[in-house]
Each structure stands twice: as C-alpha cells, then as structure tokens.
N, C-alpha and C positions, 0 to 999 in steps of 0.2 A: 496788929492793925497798922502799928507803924510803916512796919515794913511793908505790908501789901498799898500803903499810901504812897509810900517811896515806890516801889516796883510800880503803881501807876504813873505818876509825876514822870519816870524816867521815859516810860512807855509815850504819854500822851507829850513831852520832850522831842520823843526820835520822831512822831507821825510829823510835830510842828518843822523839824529840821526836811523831814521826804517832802514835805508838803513846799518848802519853799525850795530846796532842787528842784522840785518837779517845774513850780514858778519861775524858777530862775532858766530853766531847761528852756522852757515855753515861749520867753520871754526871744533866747535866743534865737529858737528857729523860727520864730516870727520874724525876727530881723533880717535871720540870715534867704527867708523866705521875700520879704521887698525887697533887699539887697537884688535876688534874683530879679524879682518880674521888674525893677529899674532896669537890669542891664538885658531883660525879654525886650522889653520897649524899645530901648536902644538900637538892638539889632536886627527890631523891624522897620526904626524909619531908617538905620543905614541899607538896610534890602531895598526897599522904598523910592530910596534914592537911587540905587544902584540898575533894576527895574528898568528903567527907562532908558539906561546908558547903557544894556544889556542888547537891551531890544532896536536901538541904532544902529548898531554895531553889528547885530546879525544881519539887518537891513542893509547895511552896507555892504558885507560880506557877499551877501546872495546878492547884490547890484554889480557887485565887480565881477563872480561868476558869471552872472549872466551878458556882460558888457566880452567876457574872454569868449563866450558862447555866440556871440553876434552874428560871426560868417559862418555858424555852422547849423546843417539840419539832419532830424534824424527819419531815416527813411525804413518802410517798414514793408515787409510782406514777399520781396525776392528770397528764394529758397538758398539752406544751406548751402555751401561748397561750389556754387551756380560763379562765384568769380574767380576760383580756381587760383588761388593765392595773391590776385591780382585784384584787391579792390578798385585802386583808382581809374585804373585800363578797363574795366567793366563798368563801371558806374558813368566814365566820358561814354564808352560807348550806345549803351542802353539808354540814359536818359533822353537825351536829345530825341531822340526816335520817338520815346513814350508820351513826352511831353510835345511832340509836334513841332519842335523846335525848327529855326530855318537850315538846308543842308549845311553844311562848314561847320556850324557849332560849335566852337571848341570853351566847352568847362574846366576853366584851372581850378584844380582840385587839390589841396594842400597834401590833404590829410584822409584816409578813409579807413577805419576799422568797423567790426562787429562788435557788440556790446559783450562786455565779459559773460563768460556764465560755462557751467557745461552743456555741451553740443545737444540740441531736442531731440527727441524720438521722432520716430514717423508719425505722421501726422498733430504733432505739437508744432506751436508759432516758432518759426526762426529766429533768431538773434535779429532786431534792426541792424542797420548801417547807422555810424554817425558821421557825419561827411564835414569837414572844415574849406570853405571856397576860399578862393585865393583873396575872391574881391565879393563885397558885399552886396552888390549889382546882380552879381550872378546868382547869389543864393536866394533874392527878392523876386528876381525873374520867375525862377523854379517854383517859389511858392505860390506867385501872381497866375504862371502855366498851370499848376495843378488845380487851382480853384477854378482858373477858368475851364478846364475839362471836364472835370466834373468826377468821375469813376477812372479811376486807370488798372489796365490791367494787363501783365507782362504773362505771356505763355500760360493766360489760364490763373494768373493770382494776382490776387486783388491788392493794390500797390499802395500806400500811403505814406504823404509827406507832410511833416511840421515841422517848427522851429527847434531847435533841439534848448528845452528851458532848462535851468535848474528845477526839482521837483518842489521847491519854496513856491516858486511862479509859475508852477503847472498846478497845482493845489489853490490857489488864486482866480486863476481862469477857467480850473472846472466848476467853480463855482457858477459860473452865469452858463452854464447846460441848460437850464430846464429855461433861464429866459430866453434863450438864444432858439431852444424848440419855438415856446410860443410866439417867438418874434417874425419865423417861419412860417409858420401856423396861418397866423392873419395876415403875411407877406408884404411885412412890413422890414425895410432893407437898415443894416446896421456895419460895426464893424468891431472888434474887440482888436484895439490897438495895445500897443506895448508901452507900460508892463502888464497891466489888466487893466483897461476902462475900455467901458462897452459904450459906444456912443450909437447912436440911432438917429434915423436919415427920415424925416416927415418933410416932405413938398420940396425934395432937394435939398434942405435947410440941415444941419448936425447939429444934433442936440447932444 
C-alpha cells in the first residue's frame, strides 16, 4: 500500500511539474504573441505613413513624364513600311496636306519613331507614330487642325491623332467617356483640359 501511495505521490508529482511547463510554456507565447501584434501595429502605421509619401512621389513621377511628353503626339492609323525608313521626311510631308494646313508648312520634327513591338500581320492595327515637335506651337496646331476636321483619312485609312500621355493619365481621362458621350448627346459643348478636368461650357460661361 505503501508503495502504491508513493508510486501515486510521484505520479500526481510529475502531472503538477507538466502541468506548470505547460503554464509556464503558455505564459511565454502569449508574450512572445503581443511582443508580435505591438511590432504588427507598428509596421502598419509606419505603411501608413509611408502611403501617402508613396503616392506623391508616383504622382510626381508620371508629372515629370508627362511634362517630357509635352511636344509630342502619337499618331495612329498610316500603314506599315508606308515611310520607307524615313519617318520624319514622311510625316512633314503627309501631314500638312491631311490637315489642310497653309502651302509652305514646314513641321519641325525632333524626333519620329514607331512604337516598339513586332511588325502586324495583314490586316492587324499598325504600330502608331510617336512624333516629338521641335516647338510646342506646332504640336497644339495639329491637335486644334484634327478636331477641327473632324474624320481624316489618308489613301483609304482612317487617321487619328492625340496627345501622346503617360498611361497613368490616359487611364485618368478615359475615365470621363461615357460623360463626354452624354455631354454630346444633349449638345452641350465642354473641354477636357490637361492633366484631366473636364470643364463644361453653359451660356458661354466654363464651369
């Protein structure tokens, strides 16, 4: 009887020792578990902070892009190989004609490439043009000629011209499509100036 008193005692002994490791265990990764979510917290309001200095800083970015993008536009819809390795000699030549421009014409043209990519199949969209003018004047004109014509179309293809944006600020201004239809619609006259604000024209007045 002794003994089986003693072989309990030792017994009910080692559970009280597991029983406080186990406490003692519990004790720590709870600790070592706040330890954690203080330094979670931490390194949400340093994000937090950081956030907004993030988002400046792209905003800048895509400002200075599109400030390097100022004298250029990108023209779209003339057929491949159609300037025969001569962009800027084709592009003086063609455009002025297209755009009705006065005879003499002469567009100083920096700079003229195709957009990267490999060459379309037949009947796929071409590569644009993206065109850099020498003077800022001349790229306003081109844009001011194509809206006031309306459709252009060179030997049979249908020709378009815009500002050549960053896609930060083409992503921005597609946004106002569907007001810019209905603004159309009811024939009510506006203007989406740069970077994006659509302003809108009642009794002559800009709103």
């Amino acid at each position: 009887v002794v003994e089986s008193l003693k072989a309990l005692t030792n017994a009910v002994e080692e559970m009280r020792a597991e029983n406080r490791d186990t406490k003692r265990r519990l004790n720590e990764g709870e600790q070592r578990i706040d330890i954690l979510e203080k330094e979670l917290e931490k390194e949400k309001k340093h994000n937090a902070a950081l956030d907004p200095k993030i988002t400046a800083l792209a905003q800048r970015l895509d400002d200075q892009e599109n400030r390097a993008r100022r004298n250029n536009l990108r023209i779209l819809g003339f057929p491949e190989q159609r300037e025969k390795g001569k962009p800027i000699q084709f592009l003086q030549e063609v455009l002025p004609k297209l755009l009705g421009l006065a005879d003499g014409t002469q567009l100083e043209v920096e700079r003229a490439h195709r957009t990267l990519g490999t060459r379309p199949e037949a009947g796929q969209r071409p590569h644009p043009f993206i065109v850099k003018f020498l003077r800022f004047q001349d790229k306003e004109r081109i844009i001011h000629k194509a809206r006031e014509r309306g459709t252009l179309e060179w030997e049979g293809n249908k020709i378009l011209i815009f500002p050549d944006l960053s896609k930060e600020l083409q992503e921005k201004r597609r946004r106002f499509l569907d007001v810019k239809k209905q603004l159309r619609e009811k024939e009510v006259k506006y203007g989406l100036f740069y970077p994006a604000t659509l302003k809108i024209f009642l009794g002559g007045i800009r709103k």
